[in-house]
Wavefront OBJ file of the C-alpha trace (Angstrom):
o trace
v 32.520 -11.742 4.599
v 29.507 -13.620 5.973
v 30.240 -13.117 9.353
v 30.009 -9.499 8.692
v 26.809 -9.637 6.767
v 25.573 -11.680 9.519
v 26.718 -9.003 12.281
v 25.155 -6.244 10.057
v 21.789 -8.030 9.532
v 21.743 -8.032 13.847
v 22.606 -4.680 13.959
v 20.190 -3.714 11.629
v 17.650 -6.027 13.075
v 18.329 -4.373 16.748
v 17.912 -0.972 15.244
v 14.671 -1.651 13.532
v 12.780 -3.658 16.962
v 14.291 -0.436 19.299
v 12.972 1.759 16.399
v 9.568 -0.047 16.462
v 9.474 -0.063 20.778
v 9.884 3.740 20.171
v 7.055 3.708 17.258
v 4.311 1.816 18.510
v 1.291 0.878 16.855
v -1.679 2.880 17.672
v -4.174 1.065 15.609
v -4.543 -1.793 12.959
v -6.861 -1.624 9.437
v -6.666 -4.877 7.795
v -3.927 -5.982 8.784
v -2.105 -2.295 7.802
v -0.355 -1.021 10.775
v -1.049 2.729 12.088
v 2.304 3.645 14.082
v 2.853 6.680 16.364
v 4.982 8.706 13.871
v 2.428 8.751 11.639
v -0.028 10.197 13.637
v 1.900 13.243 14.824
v 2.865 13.588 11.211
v -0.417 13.695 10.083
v -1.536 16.061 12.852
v 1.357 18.183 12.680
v 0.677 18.299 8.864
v -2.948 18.929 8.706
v -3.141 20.936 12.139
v 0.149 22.098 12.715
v -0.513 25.806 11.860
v -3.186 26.371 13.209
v -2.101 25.062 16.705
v 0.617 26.727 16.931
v -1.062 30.102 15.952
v -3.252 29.432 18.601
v -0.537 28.861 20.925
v 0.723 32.242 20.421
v -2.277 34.273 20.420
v -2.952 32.704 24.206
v 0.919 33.532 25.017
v 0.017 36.835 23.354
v -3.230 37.449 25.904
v -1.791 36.062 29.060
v 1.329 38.217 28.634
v -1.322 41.198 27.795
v -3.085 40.547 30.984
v 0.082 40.039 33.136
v 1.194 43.480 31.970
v -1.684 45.309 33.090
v -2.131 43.416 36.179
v -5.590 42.078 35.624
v -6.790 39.087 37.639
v -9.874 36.979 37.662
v -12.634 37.548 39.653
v -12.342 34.391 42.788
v -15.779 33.634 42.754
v -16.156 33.037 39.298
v -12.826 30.804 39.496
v -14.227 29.056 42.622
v -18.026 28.548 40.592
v -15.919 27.350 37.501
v -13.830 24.756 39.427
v -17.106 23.517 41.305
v -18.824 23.394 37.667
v -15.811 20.906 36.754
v -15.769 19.165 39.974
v -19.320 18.135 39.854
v -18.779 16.384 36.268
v -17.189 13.403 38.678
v -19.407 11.122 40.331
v -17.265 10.583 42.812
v -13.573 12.099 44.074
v -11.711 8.997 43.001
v -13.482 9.427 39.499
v -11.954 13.060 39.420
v -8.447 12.475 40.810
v -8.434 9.458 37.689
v -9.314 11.589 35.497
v -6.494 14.274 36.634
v -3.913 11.421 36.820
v -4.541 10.311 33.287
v -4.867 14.088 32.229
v -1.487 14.292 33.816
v -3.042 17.469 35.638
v -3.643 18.618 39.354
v -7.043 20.310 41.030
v -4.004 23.375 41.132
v -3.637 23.317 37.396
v -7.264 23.146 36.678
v -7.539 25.991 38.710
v -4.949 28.368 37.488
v -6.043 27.383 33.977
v -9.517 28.345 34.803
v -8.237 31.644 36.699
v -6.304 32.621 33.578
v -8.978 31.803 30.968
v -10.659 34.305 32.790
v -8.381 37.037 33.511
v -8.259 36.299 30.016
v -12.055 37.113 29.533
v -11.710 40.167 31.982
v -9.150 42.030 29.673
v -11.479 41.441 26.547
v -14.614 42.370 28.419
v -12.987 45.762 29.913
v -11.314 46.407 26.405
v -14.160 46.488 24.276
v -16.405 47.637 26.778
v -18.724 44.641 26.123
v -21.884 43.817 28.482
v -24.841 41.857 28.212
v -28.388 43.303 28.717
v -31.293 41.164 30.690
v -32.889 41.764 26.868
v -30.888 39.894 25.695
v -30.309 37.392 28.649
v -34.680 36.288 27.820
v -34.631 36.251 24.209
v -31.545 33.656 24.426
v -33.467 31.839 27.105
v -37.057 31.469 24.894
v -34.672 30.918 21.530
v -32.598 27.909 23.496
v -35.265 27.251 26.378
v -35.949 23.512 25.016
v -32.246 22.484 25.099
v -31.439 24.783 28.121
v -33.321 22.247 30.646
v -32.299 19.406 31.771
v -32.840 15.948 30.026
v -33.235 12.735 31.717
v -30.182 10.996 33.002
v -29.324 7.545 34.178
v -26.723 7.268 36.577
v -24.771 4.203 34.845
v -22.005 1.442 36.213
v -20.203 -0.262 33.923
v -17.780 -3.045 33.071
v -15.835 -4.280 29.823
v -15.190 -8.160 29.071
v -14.202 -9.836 26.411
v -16.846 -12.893 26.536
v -19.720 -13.784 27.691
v -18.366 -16.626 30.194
v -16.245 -13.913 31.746
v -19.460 -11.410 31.656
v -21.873 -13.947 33.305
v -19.040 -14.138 36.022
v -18.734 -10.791 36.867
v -22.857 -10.921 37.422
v -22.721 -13.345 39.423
v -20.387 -11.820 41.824
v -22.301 -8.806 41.835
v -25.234 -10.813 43.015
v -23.327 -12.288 45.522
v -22.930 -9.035 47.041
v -19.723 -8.234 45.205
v -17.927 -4.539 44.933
v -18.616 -3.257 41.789
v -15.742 -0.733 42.134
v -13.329 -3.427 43.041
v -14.786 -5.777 40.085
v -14.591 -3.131 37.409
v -10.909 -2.400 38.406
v -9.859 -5.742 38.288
v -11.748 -7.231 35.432
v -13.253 -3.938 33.042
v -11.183 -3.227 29.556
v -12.773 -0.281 29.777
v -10.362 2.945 31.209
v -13.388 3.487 32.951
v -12.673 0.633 35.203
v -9.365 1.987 36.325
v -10.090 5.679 36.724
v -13.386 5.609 37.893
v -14.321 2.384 39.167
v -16.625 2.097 36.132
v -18.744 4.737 37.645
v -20.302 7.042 35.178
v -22.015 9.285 37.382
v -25.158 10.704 35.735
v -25.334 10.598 32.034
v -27.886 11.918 29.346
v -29.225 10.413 26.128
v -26.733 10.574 23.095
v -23.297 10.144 25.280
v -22.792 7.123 24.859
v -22.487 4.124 21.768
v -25.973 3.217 20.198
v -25.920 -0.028 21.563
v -24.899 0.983 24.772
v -27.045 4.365 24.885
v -30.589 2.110 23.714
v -30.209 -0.579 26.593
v -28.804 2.057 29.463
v -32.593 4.221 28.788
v -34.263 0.970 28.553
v -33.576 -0.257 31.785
v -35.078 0.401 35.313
v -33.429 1.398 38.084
v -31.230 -1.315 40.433
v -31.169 -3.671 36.838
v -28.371 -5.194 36.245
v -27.940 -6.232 31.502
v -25.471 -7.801 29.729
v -25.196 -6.146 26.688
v -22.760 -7.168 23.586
v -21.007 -4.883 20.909
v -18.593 -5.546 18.950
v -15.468 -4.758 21.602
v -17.114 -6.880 23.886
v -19.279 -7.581 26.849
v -20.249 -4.970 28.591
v -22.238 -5.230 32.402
v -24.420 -2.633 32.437
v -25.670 -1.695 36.140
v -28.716 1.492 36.446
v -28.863 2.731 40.069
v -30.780 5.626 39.308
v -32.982 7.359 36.329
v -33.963 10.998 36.484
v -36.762 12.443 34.691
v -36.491 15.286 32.252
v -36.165 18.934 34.243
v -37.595 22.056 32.046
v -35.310 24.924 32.055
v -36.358 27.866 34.618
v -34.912 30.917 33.603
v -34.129 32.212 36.852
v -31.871 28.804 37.471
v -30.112 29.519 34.149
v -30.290 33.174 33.611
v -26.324 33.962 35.268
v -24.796 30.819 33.265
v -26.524 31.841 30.258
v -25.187 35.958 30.425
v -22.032 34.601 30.827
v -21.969 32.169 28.345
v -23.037 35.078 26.055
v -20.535 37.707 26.779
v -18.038 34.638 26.442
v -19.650 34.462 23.274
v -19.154 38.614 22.399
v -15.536 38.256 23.785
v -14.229 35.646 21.152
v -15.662 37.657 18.354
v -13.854 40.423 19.287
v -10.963 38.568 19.483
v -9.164 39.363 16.351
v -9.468 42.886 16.747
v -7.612 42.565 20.339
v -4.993 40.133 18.748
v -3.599 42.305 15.522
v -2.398 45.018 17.577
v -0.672 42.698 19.498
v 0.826 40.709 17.103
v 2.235 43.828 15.035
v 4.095 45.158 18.748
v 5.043 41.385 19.452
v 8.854 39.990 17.872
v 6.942 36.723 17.088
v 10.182 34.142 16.067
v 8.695 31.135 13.936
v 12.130 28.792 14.587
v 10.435 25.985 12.316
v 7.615 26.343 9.564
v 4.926 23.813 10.414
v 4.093 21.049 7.644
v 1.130 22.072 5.755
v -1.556 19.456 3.778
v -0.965 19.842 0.199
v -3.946 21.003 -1.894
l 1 2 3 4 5 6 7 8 9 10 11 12 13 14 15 16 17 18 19 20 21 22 23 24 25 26 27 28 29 30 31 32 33 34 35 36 37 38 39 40 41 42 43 44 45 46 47 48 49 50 51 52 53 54 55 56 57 58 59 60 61 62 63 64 65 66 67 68 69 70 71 72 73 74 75 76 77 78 79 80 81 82 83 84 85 86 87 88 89 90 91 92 93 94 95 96 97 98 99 100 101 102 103 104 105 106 107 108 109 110 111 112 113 114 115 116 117 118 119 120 121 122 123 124 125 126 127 128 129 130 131 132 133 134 135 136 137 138 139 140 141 142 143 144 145 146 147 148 149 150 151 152 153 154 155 156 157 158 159 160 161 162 163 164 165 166 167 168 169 170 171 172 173 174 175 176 177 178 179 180 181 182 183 184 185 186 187 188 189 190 191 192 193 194 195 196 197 198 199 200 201 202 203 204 205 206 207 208 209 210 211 212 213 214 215 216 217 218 219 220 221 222 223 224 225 226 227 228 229 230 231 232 233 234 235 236 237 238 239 240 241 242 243 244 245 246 247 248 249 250 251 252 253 254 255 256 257 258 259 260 261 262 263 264 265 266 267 268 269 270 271 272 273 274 275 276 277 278 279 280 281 282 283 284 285 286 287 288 289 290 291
């Protein structure tokens, strides 16, 4: 009799550590463990709907636009993917950032050409259009946050201390590789998809701590600054000055961005027709947040 309790306690103690390995723990609140499972739940509770009625009002659309044969125009595909290109500041930054996304340049791409296929349909369906009228007054309303602010174009590694922080300085003085530094050493994912290389960023992107020191400091400065995940090596190589916007540099994104705007308002009006001709199957109700 106790050698069977004792077999069942292992057995039950295997099922509960491979249960756990499956259920990690995504964060910790005083000591209170957060696990995986929970997480979806929650989502899937509080957000669960709504996803998925999004997910079949794009199936909706792209089956729409397959039917009548629309495509995107190239050039705006081509301008789009160059938009999302330039985010990078450099090609190993982007193809981390596609690896981690679990995405391709392709996939970007076809997701961009459908979006606006997508856009298209609406556009030719509603008979929408934006007039240069209304292309100024948007550009006078928005002109102060339509230019461009000024940027610093930031490095950056993670540590835990400040032994292992003065290190990494002191290689960089040494004429050390930053990249090579920040992928060994950084806790940051920055280190390992990018090299730690933030490319260009504005005021307001990034923690306070962080954001106050980064526009404090002068170009080619090197600052160790701490926060409360760490040590972090800041390095500036460049600062840009605020650019006012000039509304013949902005005027195309702008119209676009407005009949973008146009287009999801008249979305519902495209979507309940094709709903009610559509045999939409919901398999399994998702859970809902109680009231």
């Amino acid at each position: 009799m106790i050698r069977l309790t004792m077999t069942l306690l292992m057995l039950a103690s295997t099922a509960m550590a491979a249960a756990v390995e499956d259920d990690p723990e995504i964060a910790k609140v005083n000591s209170v463990s957060i696990r995986k499972s929970e997480f979806q739940d929650t989502l899937l509770r509080d957000y669960g709907q709504m996803t998925l009625d999004k997910m079949v009002d794009r199936i909706l659309l792209r089956q729409e636009v397959a039917a009548r044969k629309i495509e995107p125009d190239q050039a705006a595909v081509d301008k789009r993917l160059a938009a999302f290109r330039s985010q990078f500041p450099t090609e190993d930054a982007l193809q981390g950032h596609l690896k981690e996304a679990g995405a391709t340049l392709e996939t970007v791409r076809q997701g961009i050409a459908a979006e606006l296929a997508v856009l298209r349909f609406i556009v030719t369906e509603k008979k929408l259009s934006v007039s240069d009228q209304e292309v100024a007054e948007a550009f006078e309303k928005n002109k102060a946050s339509l230019g461009q602010p000024k940027t610093a174009h930031l490095r950056h590694i993670q540590v835990a201390t400040k032994k292992e922080a003065e290190a990494v300085v002191s290689k960089l003085k040494s004429g050390g590789d930053f990249k090579k530094l920040a992928e060994e050493k950084s806790l940051a994912k920055s280190g390992k998809v990018s090299g730690g290389d933030y490319g260009f960023v504005p005021p307001g992107t990034l923690p306070p701590d962080i954001d106050k020191a980064v526009f404090s400091m002068k170009a080619g400065e090197t600052r160790i600054v701490e926060t409360k995940l760490g040590r972090h090596v800041l390095q500036v190589l460049e600062t840009k000055p605020p650019k006012p916007a000039e509304f013949a540099a902005v005027k195309e994104n702008l119209r676009e961005a407005l009949l973008s705007r146009k287009a999801t308002a008249s979305l519902p009006s495209i979507l309940v027709p094709l709903r009610q001709k559509a045999d939409i199957k919901i398999l399994r109700q998702p859970k809902t947040s109680q009231p």
